[in-house]
N, C-alpha and C positions, 0 to 999 in steps of 0.2 A: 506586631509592628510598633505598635502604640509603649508599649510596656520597654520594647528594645532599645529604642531612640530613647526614650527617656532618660535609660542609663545610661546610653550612649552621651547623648551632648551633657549631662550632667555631671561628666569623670572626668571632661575632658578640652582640651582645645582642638578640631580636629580639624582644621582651615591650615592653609599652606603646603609649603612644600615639605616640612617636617611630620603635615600629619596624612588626613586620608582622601581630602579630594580640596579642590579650590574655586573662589568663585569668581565670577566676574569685577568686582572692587577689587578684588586685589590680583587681579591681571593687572591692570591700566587704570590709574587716575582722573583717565581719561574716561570711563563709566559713569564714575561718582559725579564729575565734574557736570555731565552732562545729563543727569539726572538731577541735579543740583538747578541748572539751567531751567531745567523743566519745569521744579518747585516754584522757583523766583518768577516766572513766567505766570503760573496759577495765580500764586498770591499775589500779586501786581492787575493780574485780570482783576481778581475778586476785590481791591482795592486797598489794598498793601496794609492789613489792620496790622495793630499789636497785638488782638486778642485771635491766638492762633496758635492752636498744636503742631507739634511733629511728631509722628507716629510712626518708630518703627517695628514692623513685625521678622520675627527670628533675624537681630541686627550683626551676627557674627562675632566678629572683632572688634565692629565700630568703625570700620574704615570706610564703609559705604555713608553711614551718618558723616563721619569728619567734610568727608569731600565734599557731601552734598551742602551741608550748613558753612563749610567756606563757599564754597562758590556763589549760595544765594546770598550769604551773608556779605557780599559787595553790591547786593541793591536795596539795603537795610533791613533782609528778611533775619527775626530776632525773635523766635520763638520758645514757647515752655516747650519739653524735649521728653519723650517716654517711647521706652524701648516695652515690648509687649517676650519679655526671656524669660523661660524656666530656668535655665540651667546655672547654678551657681558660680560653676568652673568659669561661663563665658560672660557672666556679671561682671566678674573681677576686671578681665581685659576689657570690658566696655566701659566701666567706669572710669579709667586709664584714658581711657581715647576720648570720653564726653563727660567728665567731670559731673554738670550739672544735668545729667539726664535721673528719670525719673522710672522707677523698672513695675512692670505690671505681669501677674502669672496668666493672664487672658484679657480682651478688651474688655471684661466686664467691670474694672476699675478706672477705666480711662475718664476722663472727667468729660461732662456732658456740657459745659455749660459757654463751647467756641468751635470752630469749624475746625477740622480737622484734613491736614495733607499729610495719608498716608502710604509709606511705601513695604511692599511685600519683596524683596528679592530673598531666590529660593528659599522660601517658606513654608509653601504649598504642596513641595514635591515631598516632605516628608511625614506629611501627616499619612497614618495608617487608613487604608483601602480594607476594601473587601472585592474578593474576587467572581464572580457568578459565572456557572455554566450550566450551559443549554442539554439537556437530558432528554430522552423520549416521553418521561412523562413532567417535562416542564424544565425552570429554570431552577438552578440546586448553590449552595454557598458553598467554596471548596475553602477547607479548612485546615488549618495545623492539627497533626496530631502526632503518633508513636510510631516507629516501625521498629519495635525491639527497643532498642535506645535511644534509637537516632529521633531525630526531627524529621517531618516526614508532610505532604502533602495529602489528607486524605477529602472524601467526599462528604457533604454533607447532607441530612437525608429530611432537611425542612424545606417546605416549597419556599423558591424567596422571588414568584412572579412578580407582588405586588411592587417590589421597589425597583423594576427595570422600567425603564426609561421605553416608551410605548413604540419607538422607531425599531425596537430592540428585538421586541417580545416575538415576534414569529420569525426568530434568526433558526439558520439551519441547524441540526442536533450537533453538538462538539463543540458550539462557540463559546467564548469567554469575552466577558468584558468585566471591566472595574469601576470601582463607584467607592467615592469617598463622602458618607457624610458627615465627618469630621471638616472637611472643604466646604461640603454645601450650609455647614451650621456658622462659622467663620464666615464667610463672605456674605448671607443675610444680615450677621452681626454690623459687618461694615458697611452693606448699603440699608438697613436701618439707622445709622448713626449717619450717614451720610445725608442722606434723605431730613432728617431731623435737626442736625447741629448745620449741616452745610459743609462745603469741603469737596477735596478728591482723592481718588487711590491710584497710585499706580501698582501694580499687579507684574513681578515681574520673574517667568520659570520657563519649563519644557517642558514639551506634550507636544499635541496636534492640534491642530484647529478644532477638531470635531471628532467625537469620540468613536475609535477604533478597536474594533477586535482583537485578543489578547494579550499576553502579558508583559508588562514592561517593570516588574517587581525585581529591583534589584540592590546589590550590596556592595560597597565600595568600602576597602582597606588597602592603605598604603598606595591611591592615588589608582588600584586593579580592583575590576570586578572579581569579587568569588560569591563562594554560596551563601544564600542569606540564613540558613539553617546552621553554617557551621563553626559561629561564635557569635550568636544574638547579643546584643550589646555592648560589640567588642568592633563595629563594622555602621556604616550610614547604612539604613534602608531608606531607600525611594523609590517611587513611581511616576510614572509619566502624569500632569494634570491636565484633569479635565476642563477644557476652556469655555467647551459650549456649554458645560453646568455651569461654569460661575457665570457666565452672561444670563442666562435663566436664571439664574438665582438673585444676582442683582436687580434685576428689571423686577423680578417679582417683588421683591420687596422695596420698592419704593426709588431704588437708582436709577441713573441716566448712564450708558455704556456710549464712554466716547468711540474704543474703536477696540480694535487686536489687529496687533501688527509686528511682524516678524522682526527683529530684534534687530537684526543686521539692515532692517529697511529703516527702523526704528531710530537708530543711533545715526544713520545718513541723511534720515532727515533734519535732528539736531545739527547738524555738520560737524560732524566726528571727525572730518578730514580737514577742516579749516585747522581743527583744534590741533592733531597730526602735526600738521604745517609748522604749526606757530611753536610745539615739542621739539620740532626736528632743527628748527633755527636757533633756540634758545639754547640746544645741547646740540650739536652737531654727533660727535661722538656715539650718543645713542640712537642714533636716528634710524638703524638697523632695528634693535629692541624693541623699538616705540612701533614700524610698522609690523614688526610679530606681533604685539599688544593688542594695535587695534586688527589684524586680520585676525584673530582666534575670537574675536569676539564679534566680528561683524561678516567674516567671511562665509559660505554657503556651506560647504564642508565642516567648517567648526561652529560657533554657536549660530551662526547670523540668522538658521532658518530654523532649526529643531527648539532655540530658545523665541518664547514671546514677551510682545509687552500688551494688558493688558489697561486700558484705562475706565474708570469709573469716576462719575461725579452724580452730588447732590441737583435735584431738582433747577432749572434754569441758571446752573451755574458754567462758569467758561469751559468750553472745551480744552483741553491740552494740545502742543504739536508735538507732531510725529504723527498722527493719524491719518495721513492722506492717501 
């Protein structure tokens, strides 16, 4: 999965309606805008310094950074800018959209030496997983392998008790769950850094609240699911993330977990629908468009409930809204 995606985002631009799936920024301006709101809000808590990062993790196109750094940027938030991309292909269009952003291959170059507000939208879902099941003589890693030619699902015949999560371990024989510690090594990174430099994250994807039995490993081309076997690096793989691990993993290392809260509750309590309002008066015309924007993104059926937002900050520092 890890090996796939790689060539995948690095061949390519695959955001939009031209490519293979779309995200929340570039539904509605009305996202950014109000994640933007969010930032200005933090940093104004924290005491509106100059010395202050933004951090974004897998930034796309740059259209989530644009909106967000205009919006706060009308209550003088003027920060140094580093996007955290591998992919060459989607450098180019971010440099395009943030001129003076600053590109890092992991947060292990981010500079240590000011508080950092960082945001994750869908970032998390594509980091590679492993998948575990439940066997009669224990828990087993199911793993890629051959069937003839093809790609194929086989079993693996190492015990892998020790890294199940303890609520897990006496699940009935058949079950599966997944476990990314590629997520659990990432999000200590951040509430390490966070905990240390000061700051906060927003955390923003889909999953459940609390991790569930099996699999939600899947591949997206031309905007439809197909198989993830049957053009690896030609196709997004994602997974559902795990929310209650990053909250354990945050706390464990040193962070303070403002909340998790469901995306569509998320965005209502920003007042998404003020914002609505003031779209719908300003352009009459699209006032149609603008409420499709914000229901796909805040309705129960489309993201509002499968997508979360997840917040994290540094030791006695301000809470965010939207957590109530």
């Amino acid at each position: 999965m890890g090996e796939s995606n790689a060539r995948y985002y690095d061949s390519r631009d695959p955001l939009g309606d031209e490519g293979d799936f779309i995200t929340a920024p570039e539904i509605s301006q009305m996202f950014g805008e109000l994640v933007g709101l969010w930032i200005a809000d933090i940093w104004v808590k924290m005491g509106a310094s100059d010395n202050i990062h933004y951090v974004e993790l897998g930034p796309g196109r740059g259209t989530l950074a644009t909106d967000v750094l205009k919006t706060a940027g009308k209550y003088g938030f003027d920060p140094h800018i580093h996007f955290v991309e591998g992919s060459l292909a989607l450098r180019k269009v971010q440099r395009q959209a943030v001129p003076a952003v600053r590109f890092h291959n992991d947060l292990s170059t981010l500079p240590e030496d000011r508080p950092l507000l960082i945001v994750a939208n869908e970032f998390f879902d594509a980091l590679p997983i492993h998948q575990l099941v439940r066997s009669a003589s224990g828990w087993h890693e199911r793993l890629v392998g051959l069937e003839g030619d093809a790609l194929a699902f086989v079993a693996g015949d190492k015990p892998m008790d020790s890294i199940v999560p303890t609520s897990w371990k006496s699940a009935s024989q058949g079950s599966m769950i997944e476990t990314s510690p590629a997520a659990a090594t990432i999000m200590a990174e951040i509430a390490q850094r966070l905990a240390n430099q000061g700051g906060a994250a927003l955390i923003i994807d889909y999953g459940p609240s609390e991790l569930r039995a099996g699999s939600t490993l899947q591949a997206l081309k031309d905007h439809k699911k197909v198989d993830p076997f049957e053009a690896p690096g030609e196709a997004d793989l994602t997974a559902h993330v795990d929310f209650e691990m990053l909250q354990e993993v945050a706390e464990k290392n040193g962070a303070e977990v403002m909340g998790l809260q469901m995306q569509g509750e998320w965005l209502r309590q920003l007042h998404i629908d003020t914002r609505l309002e003031a779209l719908k008066r300003k352009s009459p015309k699209m006032s149609d468009q603008f409420q499709r924007q914000r229901d796909r993104l805040v309705e129960d059926d489309q993201m509002g409930v499968l997508f979360k937002v997840l917040g994290v900050c540094g030791r006695r520092w301000p809470r965010g809204e939207g957590f109530d």
